[in-house]
C-alpha positions as CSV (number, residue, x, y, z in Angstrom):
1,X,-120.3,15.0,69.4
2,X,-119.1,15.0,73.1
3,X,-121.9,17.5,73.6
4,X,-124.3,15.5,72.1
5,X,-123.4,12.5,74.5
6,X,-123.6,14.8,77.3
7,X,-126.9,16.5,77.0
8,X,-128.1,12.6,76.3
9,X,-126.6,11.8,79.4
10,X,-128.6,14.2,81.5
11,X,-132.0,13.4,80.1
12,X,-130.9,10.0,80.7
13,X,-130.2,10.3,84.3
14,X,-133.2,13.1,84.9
15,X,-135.6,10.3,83.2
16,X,-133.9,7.7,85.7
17,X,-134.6,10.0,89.0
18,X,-138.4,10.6,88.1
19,X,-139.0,7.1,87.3
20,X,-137.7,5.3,89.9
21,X,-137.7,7.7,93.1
22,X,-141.5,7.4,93.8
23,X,-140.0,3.2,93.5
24,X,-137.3,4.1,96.1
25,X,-140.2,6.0,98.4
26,X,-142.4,3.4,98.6
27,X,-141.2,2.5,102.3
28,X,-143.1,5.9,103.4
29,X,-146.0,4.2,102.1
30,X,-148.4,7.0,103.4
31,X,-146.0,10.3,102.9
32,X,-144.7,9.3,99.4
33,X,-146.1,11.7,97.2
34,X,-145.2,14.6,99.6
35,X,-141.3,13.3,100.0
36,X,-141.6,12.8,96.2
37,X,-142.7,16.6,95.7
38,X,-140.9,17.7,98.2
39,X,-137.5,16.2,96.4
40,X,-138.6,17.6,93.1
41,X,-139.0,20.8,94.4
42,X,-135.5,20.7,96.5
43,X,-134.1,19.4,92.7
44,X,-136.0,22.2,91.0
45,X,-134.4,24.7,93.4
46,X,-130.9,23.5,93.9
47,X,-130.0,21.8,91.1
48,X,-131.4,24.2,88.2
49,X,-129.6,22.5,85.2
50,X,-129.4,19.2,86.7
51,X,-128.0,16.0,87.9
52,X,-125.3,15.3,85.6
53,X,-124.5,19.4,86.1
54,X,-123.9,18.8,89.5
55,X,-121.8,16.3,89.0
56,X,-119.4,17.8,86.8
57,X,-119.6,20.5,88.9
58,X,-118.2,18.6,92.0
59,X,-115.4,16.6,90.5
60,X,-114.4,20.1,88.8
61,X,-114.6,21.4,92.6
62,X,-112.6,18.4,93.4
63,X,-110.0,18.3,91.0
64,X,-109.1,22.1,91.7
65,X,-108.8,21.8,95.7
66,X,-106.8,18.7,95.0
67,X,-104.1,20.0,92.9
């Protein structure tokens, strides 16, 4: 079940990125698609398996230097 939540979880937070990131970018009126790309791209490259991956990945980082 907990992996059920948790692979809902990232779609959920991957769904939130693409929809409102071209929202957040609209201050960069005239470069937002290419910074939009251009962070897809980065995301593509550096995070392979995700936001929510990441995450995990950093408080696990986190928790191990810390104690």
């Amino acid at each position: 079940m907990e992996e059920l939540i948790a692979l809902c979880n990232r779609y959920l937070v991957g769904a939130a990125a693409v929809v409102f990131l071209p929202e957040y970018l609209r201050i960069a009126d005239t470069y937002r698609l290419i910074a939009y790309g251009l962070v897809l791209v980065l995301a593509t490259i550096f995070m392979p398996r995700g936001i929510v991956e990441l995450a995990g990945r950093l408080r696990r980082r986190r928790g191990a230097a810390g104690g």
